[in-house]
Every structure is written in C-alpha cells, then in structure tokens.
C-alpha positions as a Markdown table, in Angstrom:
| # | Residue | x | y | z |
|---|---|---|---|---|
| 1 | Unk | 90.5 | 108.9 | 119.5 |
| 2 | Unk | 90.2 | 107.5 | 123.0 |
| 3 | Unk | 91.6 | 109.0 | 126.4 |
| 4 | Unk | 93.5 | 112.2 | 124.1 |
| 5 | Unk | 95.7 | 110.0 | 122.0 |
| 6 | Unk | 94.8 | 109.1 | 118.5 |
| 7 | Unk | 93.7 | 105.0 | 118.1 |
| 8 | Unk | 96.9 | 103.3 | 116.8 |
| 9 | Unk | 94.9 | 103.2 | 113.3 |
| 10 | Unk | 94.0 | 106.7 | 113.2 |
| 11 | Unk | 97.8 | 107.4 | 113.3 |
| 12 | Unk | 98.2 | 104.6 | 111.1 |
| 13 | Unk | 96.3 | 106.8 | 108.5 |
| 14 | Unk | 97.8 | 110.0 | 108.8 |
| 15 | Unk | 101.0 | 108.2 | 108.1 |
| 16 | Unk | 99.2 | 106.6 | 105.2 |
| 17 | Unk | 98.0 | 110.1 | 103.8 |
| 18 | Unk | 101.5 | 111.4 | 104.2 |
| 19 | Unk | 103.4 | 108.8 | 102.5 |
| 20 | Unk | 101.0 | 106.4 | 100.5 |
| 21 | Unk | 98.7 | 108.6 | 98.7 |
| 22 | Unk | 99.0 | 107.9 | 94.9 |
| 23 | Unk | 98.9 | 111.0 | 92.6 |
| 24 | Unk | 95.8 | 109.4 | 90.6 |
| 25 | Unk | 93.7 | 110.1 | 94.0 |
| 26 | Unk | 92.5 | 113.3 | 93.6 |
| 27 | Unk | 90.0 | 113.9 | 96.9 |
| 28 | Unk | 90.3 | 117.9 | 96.8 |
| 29 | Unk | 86.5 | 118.1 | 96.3 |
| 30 | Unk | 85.7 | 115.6 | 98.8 |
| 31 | Unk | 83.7 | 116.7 | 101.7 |
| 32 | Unk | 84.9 | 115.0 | 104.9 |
| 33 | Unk | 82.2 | 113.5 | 106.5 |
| 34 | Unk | 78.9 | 114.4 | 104.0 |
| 35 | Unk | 77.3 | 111.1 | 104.5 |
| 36 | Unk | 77.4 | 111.1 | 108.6 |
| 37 | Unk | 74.3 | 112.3 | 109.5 |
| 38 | Unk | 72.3 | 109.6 | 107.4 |
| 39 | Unk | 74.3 | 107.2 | 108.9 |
| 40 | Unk | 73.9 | 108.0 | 112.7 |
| 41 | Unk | 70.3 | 108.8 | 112.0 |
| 42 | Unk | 69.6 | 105.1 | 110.2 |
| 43 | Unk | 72.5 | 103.0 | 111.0 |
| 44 | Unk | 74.0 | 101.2 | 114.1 |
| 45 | Unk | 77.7 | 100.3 | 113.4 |
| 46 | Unk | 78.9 | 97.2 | 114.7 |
| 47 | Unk | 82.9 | 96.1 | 114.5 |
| 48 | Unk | 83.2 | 92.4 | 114.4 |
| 49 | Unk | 86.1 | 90.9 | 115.6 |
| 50 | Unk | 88.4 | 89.1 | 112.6 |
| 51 | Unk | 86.8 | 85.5 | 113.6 |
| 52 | Unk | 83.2 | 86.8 | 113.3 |
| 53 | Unk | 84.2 | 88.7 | 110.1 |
| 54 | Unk | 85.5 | 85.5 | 108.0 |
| 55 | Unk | 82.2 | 84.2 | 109.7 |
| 56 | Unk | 79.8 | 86.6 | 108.3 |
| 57 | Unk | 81.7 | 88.8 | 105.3 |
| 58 | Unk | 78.6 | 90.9 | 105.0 |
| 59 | Unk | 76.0 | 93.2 | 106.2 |
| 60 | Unk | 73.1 | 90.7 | 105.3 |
| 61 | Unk | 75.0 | 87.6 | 106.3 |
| 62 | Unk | 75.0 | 89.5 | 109.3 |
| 63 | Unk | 71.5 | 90.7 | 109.7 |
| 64 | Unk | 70.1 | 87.1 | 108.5 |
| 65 | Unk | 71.9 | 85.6 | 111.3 |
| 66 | Unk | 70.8 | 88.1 | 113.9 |
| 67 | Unk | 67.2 | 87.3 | 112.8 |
| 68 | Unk | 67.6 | 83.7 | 112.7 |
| 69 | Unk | 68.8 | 84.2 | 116.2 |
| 70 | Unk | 65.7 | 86.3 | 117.3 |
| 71 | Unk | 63.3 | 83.9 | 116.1 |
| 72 | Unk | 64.6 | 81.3 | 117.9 |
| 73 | Unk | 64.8 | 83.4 | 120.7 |
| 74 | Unk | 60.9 | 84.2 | 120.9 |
| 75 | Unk | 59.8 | 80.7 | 119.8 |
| 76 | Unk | 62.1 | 79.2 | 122.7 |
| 77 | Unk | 60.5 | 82.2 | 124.9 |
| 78 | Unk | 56.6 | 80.8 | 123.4 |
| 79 | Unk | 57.9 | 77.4 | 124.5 |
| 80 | Unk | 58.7 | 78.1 | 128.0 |
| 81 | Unk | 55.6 | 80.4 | 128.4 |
| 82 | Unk | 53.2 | 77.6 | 127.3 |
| 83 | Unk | 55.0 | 75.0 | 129.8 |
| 84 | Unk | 54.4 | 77.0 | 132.6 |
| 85 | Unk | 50.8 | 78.0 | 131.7 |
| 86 | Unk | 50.1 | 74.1 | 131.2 |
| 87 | Unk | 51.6 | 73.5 | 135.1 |
C-alpha cells in the first residue's frame, strides 16, 4: 500500500483470492504473516527489476555477485591508497 490506495498487485491479489483460488488450497490454518519477524530481524529484501532478475535468478547468484563487487571495490580502494602513499 502506498499514499492510501492498495499497489496495483495487492489488488491484483484480492481479485486472485476471490476468483482463482482452487478448492485443493486449503490455507484455513495458515497464520498470516508467522514467519515476519525472522525475516525483518535477519533479512534485507531487495526487488530486482525484470532485467537484473533473468540476470541473477537467485539469492546466491545475487550475493556472489555483490561480493565479487565488494572485493573489487576494496582492492581498487588498496590500489589508490598505496599510489598516493608512494607520491
């Protein structure tokens, strides 16, 4: 929900609760939202655009990128650190 009105696919799943559920789907004992503390305590939820996604289809294609990406980062920041010590 953003600004009052339900996100276009949070309507988009009320209409699918209405009118797609199959009978086989049997969620009466399900308790909304059991798992949400762990989450927010352990987890930081990123939504990759559809590009990124075909890019990276997983949390650890994700994560190994990200860290690939770090380490270049603080060798490349070594790097520059040693020039300018050595000027």
């Amino acid at each position: 929900m953003h600004g009052g009105q339900p996100a276009e696919n949070e309507q988009a799943m009320k209409k699918a609760d209405i009118d797609d559920m199959r009978p086989e789907y049997d969620f009466s004992g399900g308790v909304r939202g059991k798992y949400l503390p762990r989450l927010a305590k352990g987890a930081n939820v990123v939504v990759l655009d559809r590009d990124m996604a075909r890019v990276f289809p997983t949390s650890k294609a994700v994560n190994d990128a990200l860290r690939a990406l770090a380490e270049a980062g603080r060798r490349h920041g070594k790097a520059r650190s040693n020039s300018r010590s050595a000027s």
